[in-house]
FIGU-906160 format. One record per residue: residue number from 1; chain; x negated, y negated, z of N, C-alpha, C in turn; residue in one letter. Coordinates in steps of 0.02 Angstrom, whole numbers, plus 32768, in hexadecimal, padded with zeros to 4 digits. Layout:
N
NUM, A, X, Y, Z, X, Y, Z, X, Y, Z, A
...
END
This chain:
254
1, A, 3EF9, 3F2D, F52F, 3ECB, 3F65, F53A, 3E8C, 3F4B, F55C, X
2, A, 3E78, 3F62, F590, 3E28, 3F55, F5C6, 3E16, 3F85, F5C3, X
3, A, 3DC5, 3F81, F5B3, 3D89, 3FA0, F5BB, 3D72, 3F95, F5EB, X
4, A, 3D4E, 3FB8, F631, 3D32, 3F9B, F65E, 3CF7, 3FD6, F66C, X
5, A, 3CCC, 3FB6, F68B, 3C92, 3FE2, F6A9, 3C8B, 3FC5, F6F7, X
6, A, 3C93, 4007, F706, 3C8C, 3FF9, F759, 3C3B, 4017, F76D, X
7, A, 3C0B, 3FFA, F7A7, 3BDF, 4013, F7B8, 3BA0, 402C, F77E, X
8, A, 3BA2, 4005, F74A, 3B80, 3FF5, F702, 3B35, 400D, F707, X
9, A, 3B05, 4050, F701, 3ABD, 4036, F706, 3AA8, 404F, F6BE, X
10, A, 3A75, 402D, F6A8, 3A63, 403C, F668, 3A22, 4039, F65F, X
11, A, 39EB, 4074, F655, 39B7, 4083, F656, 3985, 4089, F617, X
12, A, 3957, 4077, F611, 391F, 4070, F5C5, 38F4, 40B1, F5DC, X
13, A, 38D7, 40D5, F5DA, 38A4, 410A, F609, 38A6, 40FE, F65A, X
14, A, 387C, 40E2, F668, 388D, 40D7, F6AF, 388C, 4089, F6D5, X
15, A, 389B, 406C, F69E, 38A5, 4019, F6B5, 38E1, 401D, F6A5, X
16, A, 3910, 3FF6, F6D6, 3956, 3FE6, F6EF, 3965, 3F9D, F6CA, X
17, A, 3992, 3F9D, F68B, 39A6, 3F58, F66C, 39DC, 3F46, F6A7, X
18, A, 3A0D, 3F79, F6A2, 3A45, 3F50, F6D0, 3A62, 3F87, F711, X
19, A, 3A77, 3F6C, F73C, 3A8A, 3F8B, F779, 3ABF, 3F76, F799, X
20, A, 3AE4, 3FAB, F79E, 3B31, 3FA0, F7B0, 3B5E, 3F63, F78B, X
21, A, 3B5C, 3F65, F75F, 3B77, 3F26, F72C, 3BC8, 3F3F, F746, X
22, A, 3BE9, 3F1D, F767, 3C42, 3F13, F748, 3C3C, 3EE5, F71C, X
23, A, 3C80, 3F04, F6DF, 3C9C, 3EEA, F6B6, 3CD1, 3EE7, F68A, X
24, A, 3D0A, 3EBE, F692, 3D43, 3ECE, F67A, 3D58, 3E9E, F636, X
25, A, 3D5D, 3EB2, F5F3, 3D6B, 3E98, F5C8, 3DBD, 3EA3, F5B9, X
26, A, 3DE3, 3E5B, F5CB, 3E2B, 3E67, F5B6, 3E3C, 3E49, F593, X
27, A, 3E8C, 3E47, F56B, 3E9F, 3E31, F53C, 3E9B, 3DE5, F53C, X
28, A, 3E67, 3DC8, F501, 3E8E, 3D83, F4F3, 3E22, 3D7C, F507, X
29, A, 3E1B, 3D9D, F51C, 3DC5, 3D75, F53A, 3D9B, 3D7E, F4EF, X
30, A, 3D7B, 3D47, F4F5, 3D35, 3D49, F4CA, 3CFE, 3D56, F4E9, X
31, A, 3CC6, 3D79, F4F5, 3C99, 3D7E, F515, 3C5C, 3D6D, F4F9, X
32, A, 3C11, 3D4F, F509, 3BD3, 3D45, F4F4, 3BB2, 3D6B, F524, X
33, A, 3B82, 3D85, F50A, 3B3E, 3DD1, F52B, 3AFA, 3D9E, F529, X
34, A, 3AFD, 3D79, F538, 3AB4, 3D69, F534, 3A79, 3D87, F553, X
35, A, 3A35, 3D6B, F557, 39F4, 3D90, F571, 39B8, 3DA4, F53E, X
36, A, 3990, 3DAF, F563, 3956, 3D8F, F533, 3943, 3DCF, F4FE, X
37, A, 3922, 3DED, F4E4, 3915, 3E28, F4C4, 38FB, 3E5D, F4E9, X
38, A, 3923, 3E96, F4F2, 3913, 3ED1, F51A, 392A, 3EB6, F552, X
39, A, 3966, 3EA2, F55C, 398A, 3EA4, F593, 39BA, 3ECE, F5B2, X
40, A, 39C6, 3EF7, F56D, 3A06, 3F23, F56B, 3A38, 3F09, F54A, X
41, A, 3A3F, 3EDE, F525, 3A8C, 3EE4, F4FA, 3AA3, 3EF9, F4DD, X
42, A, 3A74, 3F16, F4AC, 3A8A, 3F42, F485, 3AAF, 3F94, F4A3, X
43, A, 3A78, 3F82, F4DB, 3A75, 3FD7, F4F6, 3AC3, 3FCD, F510, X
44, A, 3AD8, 3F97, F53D, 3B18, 3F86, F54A, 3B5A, 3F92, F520, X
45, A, 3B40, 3F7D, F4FB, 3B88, 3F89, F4C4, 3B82, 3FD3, F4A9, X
46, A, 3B3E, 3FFD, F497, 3B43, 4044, F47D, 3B68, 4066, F4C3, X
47, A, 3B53, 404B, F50D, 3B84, 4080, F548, 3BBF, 4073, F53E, X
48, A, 3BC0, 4029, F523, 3C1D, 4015, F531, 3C53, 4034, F4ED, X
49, A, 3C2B, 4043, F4C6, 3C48, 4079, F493, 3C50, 40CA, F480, X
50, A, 3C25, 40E3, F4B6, 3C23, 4105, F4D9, 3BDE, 4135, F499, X
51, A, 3BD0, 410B, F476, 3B7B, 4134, F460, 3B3B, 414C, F47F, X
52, A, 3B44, 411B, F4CB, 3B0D, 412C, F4E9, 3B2D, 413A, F525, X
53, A, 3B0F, 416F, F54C, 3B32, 415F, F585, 3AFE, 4147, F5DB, X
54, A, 3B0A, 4137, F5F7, 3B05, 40F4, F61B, 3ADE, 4134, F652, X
55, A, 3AAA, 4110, F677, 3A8A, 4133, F6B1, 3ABB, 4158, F6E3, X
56, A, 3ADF, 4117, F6F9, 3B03, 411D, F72E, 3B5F, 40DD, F71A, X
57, A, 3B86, 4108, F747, 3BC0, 40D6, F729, 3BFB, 40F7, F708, X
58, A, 3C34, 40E2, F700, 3C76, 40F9, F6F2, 3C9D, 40AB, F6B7, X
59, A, 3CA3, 40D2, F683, 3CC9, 40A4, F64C, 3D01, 40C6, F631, X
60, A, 3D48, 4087, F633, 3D73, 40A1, F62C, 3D9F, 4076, F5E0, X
61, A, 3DCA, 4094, F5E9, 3E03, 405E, F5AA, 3E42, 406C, F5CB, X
62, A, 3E5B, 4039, F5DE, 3E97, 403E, F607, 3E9D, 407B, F629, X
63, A, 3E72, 408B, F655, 3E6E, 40AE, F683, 3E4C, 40E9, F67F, X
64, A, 3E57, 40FC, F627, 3E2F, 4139, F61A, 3DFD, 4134, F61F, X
65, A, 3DD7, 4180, F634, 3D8B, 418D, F628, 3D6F, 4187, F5D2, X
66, A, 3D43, 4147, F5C8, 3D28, 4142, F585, 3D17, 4189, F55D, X
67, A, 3CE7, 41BB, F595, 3CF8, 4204, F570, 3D11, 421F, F567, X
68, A, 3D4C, 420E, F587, 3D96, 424A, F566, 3DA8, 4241, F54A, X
69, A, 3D94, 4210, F522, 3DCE, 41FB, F4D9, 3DA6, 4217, F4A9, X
70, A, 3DCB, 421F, F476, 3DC4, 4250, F434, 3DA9, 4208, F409, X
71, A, 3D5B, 4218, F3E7, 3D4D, 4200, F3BA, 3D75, 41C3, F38D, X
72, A, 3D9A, 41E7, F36B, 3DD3, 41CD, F33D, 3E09, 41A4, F34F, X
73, A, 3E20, 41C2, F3A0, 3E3F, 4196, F3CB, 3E2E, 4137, F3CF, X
74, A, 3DDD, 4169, F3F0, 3DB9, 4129, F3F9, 3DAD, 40E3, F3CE, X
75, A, 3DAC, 4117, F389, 3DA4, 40EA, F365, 3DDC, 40B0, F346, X
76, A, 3E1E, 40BD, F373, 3E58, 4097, F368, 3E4E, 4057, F399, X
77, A, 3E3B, 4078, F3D7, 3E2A, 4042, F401, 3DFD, 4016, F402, X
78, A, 3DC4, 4030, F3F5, 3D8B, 4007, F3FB, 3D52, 4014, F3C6, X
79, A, 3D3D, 3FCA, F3A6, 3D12, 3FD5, F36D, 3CC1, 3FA5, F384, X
80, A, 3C95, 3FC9, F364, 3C5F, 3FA8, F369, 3C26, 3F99, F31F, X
81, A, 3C14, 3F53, F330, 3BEE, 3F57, F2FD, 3B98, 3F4F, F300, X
82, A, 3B7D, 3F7A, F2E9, 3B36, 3F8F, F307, 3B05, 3F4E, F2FE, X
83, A, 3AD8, 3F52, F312, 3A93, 3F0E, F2EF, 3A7A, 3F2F, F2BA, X
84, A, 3A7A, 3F53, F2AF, 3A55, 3F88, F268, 3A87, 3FBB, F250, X
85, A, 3A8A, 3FCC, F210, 3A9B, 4007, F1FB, 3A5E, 4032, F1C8, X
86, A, 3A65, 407C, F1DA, 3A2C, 4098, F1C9, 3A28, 40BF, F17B, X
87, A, 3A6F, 40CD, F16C, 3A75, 40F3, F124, 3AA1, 40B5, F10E, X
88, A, 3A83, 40BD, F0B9, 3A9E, 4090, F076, 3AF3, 40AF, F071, X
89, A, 3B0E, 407E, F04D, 3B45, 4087, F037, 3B6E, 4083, EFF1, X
90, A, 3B61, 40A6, EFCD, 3B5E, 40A4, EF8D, 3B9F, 409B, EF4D, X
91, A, 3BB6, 409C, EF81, 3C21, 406D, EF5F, 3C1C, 4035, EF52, X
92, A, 3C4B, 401A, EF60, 3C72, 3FCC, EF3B, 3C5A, 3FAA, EF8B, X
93, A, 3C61, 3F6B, EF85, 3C77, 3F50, EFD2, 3CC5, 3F64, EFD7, X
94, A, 3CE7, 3F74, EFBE, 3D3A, 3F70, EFDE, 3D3B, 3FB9, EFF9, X
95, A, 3D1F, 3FF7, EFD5, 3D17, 4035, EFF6, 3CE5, 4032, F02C, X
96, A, 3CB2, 3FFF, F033, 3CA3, 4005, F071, 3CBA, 3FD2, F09F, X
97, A, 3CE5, 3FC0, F092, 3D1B, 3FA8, F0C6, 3D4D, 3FCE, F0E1, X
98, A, 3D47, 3FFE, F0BA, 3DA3, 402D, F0C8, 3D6B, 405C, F0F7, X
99, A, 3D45, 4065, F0F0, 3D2B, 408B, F12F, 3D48, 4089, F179, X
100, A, 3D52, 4046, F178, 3D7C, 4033, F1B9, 3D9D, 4046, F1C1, X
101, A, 3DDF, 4060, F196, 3E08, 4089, F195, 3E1E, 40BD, F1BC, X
102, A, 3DD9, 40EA, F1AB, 3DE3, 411F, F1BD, 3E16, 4159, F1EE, X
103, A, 3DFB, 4126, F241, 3E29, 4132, F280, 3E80, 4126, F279, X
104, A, 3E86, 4107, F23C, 3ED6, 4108, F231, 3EE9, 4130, F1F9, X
105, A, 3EB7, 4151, F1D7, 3ECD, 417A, F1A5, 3EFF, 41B3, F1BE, X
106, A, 3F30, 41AA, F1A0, 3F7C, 41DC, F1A1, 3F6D, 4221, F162, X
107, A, 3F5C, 421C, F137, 3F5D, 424B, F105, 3F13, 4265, F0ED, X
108, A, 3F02, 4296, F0DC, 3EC3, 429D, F0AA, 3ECC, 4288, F059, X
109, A, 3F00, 426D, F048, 3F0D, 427B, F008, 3F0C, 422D, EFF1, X
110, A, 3EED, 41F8, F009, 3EF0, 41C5, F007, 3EF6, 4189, F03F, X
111, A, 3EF9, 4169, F025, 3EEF, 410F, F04E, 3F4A, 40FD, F04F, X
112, A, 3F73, 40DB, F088, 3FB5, 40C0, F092, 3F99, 4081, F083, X
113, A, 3FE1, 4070, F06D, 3FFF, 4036, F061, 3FE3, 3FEC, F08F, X
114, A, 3FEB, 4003, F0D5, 3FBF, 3FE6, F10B, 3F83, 3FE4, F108, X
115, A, 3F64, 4027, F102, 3F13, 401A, F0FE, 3EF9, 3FD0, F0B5, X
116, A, 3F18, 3FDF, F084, 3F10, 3FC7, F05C, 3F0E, 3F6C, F065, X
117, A, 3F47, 3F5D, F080, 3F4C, 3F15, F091, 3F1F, 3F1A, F0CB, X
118, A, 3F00, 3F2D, F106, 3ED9, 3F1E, F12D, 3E93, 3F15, F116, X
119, A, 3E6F, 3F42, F0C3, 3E39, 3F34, F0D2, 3E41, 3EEA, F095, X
120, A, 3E78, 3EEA, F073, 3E7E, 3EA9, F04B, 3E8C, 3E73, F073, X
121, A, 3E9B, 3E79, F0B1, 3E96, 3E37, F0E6, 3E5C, 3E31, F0EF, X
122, A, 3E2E, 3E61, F104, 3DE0, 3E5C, F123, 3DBB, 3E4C, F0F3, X
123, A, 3DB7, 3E49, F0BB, 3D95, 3E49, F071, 3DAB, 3DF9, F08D, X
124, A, 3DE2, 3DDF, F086, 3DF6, 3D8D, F068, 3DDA, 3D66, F0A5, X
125, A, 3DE6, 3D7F, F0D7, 3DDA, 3D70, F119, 3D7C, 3D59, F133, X
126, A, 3D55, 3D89, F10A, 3D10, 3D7A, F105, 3CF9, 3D65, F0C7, X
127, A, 3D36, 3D4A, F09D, 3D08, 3D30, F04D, 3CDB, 3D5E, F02A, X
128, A, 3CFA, 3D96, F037, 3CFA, 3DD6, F00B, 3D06, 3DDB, EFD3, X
129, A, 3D53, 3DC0, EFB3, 3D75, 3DCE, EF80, 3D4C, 3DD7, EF4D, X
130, A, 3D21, 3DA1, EF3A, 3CFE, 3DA8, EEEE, 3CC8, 3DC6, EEEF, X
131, A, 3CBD, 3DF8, EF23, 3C91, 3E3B, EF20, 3CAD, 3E64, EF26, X
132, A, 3CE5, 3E72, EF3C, 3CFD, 3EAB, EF5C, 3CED, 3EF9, EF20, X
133, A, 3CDF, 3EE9, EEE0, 3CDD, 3F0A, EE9C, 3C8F, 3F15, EEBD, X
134, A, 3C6E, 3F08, EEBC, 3C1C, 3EEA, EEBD, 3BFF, 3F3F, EEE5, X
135, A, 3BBA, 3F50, EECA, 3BAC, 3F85, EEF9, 3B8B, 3F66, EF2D, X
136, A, 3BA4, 3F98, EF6E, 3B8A, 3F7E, EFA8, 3B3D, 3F74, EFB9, X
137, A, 3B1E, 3F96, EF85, 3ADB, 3F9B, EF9A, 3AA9, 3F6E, EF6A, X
138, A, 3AE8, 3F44, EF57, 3AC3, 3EF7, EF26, 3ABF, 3EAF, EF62, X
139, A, 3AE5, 3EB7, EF90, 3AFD, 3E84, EFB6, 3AB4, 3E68, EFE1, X
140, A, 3AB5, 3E27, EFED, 3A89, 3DF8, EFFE, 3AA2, 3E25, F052, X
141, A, 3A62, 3E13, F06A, 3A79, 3E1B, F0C8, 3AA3, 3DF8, F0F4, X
142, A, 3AB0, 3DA8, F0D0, 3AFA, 3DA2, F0E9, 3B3B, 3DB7, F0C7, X
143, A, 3B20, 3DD0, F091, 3B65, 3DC8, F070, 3B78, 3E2B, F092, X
144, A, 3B3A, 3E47, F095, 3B4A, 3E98, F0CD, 3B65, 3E89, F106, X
145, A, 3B60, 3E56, F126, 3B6D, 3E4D, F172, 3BAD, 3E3B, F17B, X
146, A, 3BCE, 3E02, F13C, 3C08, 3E04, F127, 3C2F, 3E4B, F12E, X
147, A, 3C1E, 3E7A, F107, 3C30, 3EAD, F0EA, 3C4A, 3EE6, F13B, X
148, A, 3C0F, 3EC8, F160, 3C0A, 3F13, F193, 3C4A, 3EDD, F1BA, X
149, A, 3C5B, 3E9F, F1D2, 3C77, 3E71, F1ED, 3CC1, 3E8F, F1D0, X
150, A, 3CC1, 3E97, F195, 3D09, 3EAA, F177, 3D28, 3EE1, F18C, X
151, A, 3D00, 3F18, F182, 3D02, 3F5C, F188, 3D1B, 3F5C, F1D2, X
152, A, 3CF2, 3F42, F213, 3D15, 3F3B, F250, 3D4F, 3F0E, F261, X
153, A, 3D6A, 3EE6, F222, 3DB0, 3EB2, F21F, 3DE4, 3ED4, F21B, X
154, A, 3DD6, 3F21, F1D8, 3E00, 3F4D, F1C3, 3E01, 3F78, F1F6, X
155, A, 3DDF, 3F7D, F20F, 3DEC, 3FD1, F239, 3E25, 3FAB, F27B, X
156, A, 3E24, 3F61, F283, 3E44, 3F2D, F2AF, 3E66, 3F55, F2FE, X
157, A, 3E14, 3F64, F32D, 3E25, 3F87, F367, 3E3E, 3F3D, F3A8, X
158, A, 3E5F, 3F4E, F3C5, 3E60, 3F27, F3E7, 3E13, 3F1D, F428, X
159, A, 3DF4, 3F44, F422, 3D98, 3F38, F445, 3D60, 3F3C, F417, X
160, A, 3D51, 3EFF, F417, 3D09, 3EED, F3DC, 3CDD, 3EF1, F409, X
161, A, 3CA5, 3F0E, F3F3, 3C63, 3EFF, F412, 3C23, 3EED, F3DA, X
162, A, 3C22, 3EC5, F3E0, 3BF3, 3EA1, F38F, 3BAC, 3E93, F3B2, X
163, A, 3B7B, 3EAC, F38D, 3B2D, 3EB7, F3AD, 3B1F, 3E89, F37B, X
164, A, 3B24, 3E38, F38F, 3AF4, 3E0A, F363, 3B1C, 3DFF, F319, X
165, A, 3B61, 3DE9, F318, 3B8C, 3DE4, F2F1, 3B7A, 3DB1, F2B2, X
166, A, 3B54, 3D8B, F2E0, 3B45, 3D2E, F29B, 3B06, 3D46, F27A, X
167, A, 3ACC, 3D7E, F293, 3A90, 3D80, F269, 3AC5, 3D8B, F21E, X
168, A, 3A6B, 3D54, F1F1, 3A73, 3D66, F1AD, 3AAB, 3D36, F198, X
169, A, 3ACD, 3D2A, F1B0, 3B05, 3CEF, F1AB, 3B05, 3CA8, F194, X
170, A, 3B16, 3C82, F167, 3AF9, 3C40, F151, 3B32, 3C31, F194, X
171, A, 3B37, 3BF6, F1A1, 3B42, 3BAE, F1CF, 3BA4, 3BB9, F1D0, X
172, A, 3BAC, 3BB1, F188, 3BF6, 3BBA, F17F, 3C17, 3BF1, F1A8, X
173, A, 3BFD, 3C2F, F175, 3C1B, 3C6F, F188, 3C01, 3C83, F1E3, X
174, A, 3BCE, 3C5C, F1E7, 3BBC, 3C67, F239, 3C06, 3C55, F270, X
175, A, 3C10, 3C06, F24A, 3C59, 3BF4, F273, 3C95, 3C20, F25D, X
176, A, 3C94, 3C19, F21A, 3CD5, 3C3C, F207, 3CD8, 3C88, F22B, X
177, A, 3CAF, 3CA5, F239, 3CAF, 3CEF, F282, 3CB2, 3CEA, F2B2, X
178, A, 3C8E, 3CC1, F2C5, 3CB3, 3CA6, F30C, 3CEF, 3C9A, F321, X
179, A, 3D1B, 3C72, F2F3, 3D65, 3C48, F2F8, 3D8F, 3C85, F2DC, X
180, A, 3D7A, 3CC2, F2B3, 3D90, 3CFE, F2A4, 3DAC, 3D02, F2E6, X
181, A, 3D64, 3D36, F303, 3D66, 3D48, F340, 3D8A, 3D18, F38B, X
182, A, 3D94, 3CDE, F38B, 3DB5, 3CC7, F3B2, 3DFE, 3CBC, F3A4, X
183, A, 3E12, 3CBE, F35A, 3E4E, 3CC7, F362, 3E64, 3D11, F36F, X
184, A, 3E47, 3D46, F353, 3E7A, 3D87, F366, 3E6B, 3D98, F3C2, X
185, A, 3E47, 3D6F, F3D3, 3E4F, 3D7D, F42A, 3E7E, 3D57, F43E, X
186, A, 3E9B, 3D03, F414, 3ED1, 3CDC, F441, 3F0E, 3CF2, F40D, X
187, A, 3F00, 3D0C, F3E6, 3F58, 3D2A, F3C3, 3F5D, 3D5D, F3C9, X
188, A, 3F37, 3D86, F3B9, 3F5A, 3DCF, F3BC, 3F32, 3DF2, F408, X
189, A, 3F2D, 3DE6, F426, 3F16, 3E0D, F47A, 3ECA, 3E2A, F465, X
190, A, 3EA2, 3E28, F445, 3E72, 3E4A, F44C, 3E2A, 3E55, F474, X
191, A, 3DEA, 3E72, F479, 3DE0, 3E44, F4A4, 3D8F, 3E53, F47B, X
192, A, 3D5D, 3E34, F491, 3D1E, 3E32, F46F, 3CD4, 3E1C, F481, X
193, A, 3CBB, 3E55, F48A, 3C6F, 3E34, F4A6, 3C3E, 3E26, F46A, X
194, A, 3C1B, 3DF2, F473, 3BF5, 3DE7, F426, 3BA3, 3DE5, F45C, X
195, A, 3B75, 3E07, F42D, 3B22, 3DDE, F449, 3B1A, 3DC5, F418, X
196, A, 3B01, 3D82, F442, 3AF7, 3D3C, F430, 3AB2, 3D2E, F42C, X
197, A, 3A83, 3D03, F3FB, 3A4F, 3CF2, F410, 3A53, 3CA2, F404, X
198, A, 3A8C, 3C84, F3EE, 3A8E, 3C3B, F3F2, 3AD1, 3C27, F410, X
199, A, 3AA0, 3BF8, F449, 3ADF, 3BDC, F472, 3AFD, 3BBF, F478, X
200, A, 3B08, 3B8A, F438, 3B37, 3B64, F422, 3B6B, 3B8D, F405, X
201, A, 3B6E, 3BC8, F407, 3BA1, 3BF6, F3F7, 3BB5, 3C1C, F421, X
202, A, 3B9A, 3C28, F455, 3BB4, 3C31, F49A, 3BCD, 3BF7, F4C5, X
203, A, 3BBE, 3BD8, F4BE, 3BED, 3BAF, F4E7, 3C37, 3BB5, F4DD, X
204, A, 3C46, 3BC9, F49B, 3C8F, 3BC2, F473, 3CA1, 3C11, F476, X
205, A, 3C90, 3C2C, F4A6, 3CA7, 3C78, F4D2, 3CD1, 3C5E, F514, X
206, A, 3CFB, 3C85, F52A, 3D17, 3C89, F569, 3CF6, 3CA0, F5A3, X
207, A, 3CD4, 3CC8, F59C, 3CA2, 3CE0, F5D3, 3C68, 3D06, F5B8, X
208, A, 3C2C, 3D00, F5E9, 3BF4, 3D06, F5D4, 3BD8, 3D49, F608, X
209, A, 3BAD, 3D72, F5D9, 3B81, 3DA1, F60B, 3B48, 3D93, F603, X
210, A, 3B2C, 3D88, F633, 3AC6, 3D7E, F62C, 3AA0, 3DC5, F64C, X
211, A, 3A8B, 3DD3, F612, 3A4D, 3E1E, F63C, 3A17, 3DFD, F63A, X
212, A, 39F1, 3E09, F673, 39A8, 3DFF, F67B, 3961, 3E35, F671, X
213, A, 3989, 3E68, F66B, 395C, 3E9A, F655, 3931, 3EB5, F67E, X
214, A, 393E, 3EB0, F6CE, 3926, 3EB0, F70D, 393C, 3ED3, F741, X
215, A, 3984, 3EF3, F71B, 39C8, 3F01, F74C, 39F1, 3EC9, F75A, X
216, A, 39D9, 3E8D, F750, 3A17, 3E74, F763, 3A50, 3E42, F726, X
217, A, 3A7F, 3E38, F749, 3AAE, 3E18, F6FF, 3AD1, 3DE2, F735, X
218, A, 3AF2, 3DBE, F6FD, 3B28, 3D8A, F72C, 3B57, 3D8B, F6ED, X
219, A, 3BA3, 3D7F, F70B, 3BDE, 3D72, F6E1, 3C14, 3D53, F706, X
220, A, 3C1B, 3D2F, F6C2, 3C4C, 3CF0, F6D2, 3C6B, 3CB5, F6A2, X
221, A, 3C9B, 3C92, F6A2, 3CB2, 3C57, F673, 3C76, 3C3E, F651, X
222, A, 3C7E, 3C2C, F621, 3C37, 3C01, F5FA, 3C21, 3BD0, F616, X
223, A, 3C5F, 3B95, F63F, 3C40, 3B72, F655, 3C38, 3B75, F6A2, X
224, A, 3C38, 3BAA, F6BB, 3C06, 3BBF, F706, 3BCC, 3BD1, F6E5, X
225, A, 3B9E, 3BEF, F6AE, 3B67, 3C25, F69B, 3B52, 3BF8, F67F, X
226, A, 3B5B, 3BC8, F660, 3B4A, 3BA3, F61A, 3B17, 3B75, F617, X
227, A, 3B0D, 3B5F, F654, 3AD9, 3B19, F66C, 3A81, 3B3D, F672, X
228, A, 3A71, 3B0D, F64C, 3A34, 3AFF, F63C, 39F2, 3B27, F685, X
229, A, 3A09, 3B07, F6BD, 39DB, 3B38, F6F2, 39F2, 3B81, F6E4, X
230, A, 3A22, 3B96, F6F1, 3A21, 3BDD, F6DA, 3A0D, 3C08, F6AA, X
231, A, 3A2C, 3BDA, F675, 39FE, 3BF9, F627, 39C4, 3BD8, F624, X
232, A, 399E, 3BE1, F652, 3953, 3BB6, F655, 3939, 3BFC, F657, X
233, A, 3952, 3C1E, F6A0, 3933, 3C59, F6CC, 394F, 3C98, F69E, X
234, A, 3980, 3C93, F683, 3983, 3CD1, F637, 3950, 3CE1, F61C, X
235, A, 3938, 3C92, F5EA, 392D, 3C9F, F5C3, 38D4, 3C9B, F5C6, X
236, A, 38BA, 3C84, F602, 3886, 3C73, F62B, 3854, 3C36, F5F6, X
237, A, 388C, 3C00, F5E9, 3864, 3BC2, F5CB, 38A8, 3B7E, F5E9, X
238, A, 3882, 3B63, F5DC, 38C4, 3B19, F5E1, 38CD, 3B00, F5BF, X
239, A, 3919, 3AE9, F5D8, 396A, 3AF6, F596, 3975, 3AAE, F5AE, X
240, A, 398A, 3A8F, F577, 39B6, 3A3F, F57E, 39EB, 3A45, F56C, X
241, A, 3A29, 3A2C, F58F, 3A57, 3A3A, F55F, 3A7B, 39E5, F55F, X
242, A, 3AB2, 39F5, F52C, 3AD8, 39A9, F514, 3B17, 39BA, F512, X
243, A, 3B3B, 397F, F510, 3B85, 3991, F4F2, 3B96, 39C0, F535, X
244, A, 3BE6, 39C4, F527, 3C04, 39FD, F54F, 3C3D, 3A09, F53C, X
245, A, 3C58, 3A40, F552, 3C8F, 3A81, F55D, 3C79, 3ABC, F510, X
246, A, 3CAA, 3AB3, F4F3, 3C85, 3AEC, F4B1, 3C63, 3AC7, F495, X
247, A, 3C4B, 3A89, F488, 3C1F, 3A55, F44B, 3BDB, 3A49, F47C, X
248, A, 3BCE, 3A69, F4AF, 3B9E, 3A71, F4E4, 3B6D, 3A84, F4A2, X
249, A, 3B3C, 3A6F, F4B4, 3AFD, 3AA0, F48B, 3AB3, 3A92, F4AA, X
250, A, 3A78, 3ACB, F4B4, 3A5D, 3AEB, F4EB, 3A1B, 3AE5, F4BE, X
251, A, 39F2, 3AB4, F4C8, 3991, 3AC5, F49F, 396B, 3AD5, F4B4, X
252, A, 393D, 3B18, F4A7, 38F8, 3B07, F4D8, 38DB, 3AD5, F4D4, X
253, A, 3898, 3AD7, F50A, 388F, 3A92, F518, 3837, 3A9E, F526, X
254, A, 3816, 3A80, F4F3, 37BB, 3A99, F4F2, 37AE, 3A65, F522, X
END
């Protein structure tokens, strides 16, 4: 399944983050969003889910128009997980995992057999299990971020769009989401844009988008985008970097 945006512009009031962005996310890609704050990434991923919609520009899913698809549809295909959520949740963590659910719900009269093992994969899968009982609205902010991470494991669309996936994250569970997320793009076809604000975790993406927040963007392999002069002029300070291919890692530099 590909998501693409052809002729991309994306507008704040009347300053232009991005302009004419192509972009095609296909099966098997990992993607990194980088750029500095108020560049548009976020705003990027709310057009590419189709919450916001875009100045100018045409987004599709295998060909379809992103607005013609039915909500619920959508929500089979493609899942997103926000940088904030705004209302409490006052269940278990495992009922707010089955939320994910939802877009595959078959009956009103209950949860299948399937749903059931998917959100007990996503529970084990983020070191859930020995909360999963726990109310959601006791949970530490990683152990929520866990939670919202699950909830988009269970709903398991083949298009992630994750707005800042590692905040709140200790070190472990930072990798252990990552290597999540890179395996269901090299086993099961999926495909996934993450914004990134550390780039020793982008490097270990397949391809990279940089917004400048100016109109303009560049995209490409990690290691065409990845070098230190470039993410100099991103991020408008200077970057050293060490090491290379994914064990690459990127410092500012006072």
């Amino acid at each position: 399944m590909k998501l693409r945006a052809e002729k991309l512009t994306l507008e704040i009031g009347k300053r232009v983050l991005c302009r004419d962005l192509a972009l095609e996310m296909a099966p098997g890609e990992l993607w990194g969003v980088l750029g500095c704050n108020g560049s548009g990434k976020t705003t990027l991923l709310h057009s590419l889910a189709g919450l916001t919609a875009p100045a100018a520009g045409r987004i599709t899913i295998d060909e379809r128009p992103l607005a013609g698809i039915a909500r619920r549809e959508l929500g089979r295909k493609l899942g997103i997980l926000l940088q904030r959520e705004d209302q409490e949740f006052w269940g278990s963590v495992r009922e707010y995992v089955m939320l994910g659910r939802y877009p595959h719900a078959r009956s009103l009269f209950g949860w299948q057999a399937d749903d059931e093992a998917a959100v007990e994969q996503a529970v084990a899968a983020f070191d859930l299990t020995a909360l999963a009982t726990q109310a959601y609205v006791t949970l530490s902010g990683g152990e929520r971020q866990r939670a919202r991470l699950a909830q988009l494991w269970a709903q398991n669309p083949p298009l992630m769009l994750l707005d800042e996936p590692l905040q709140h994250l200790d070190l472990r569970h930072q990798l252990q989401t990552l290597e999540l997320l890179r395996a269901a793009t090299r086993a099961s076809g999926a495909a996934a844009a993450l914004v990134l604000h550390d780039l020793a975790f982008a490097a270990r993406c397949d391809r990279i988008l940089m917004l400048y927040g100016d109109g303009r963007h560049a995209a490409g392999t990690a290691g065409e985008l990845l070098q230190a002069g470039r993410l100099a002029e991103l991020y408008g300070c200077r970057i050293r970097s060490f090491g290379e291919g994914a064990d690459t890692h990127f410092i500012p530099v006072i």
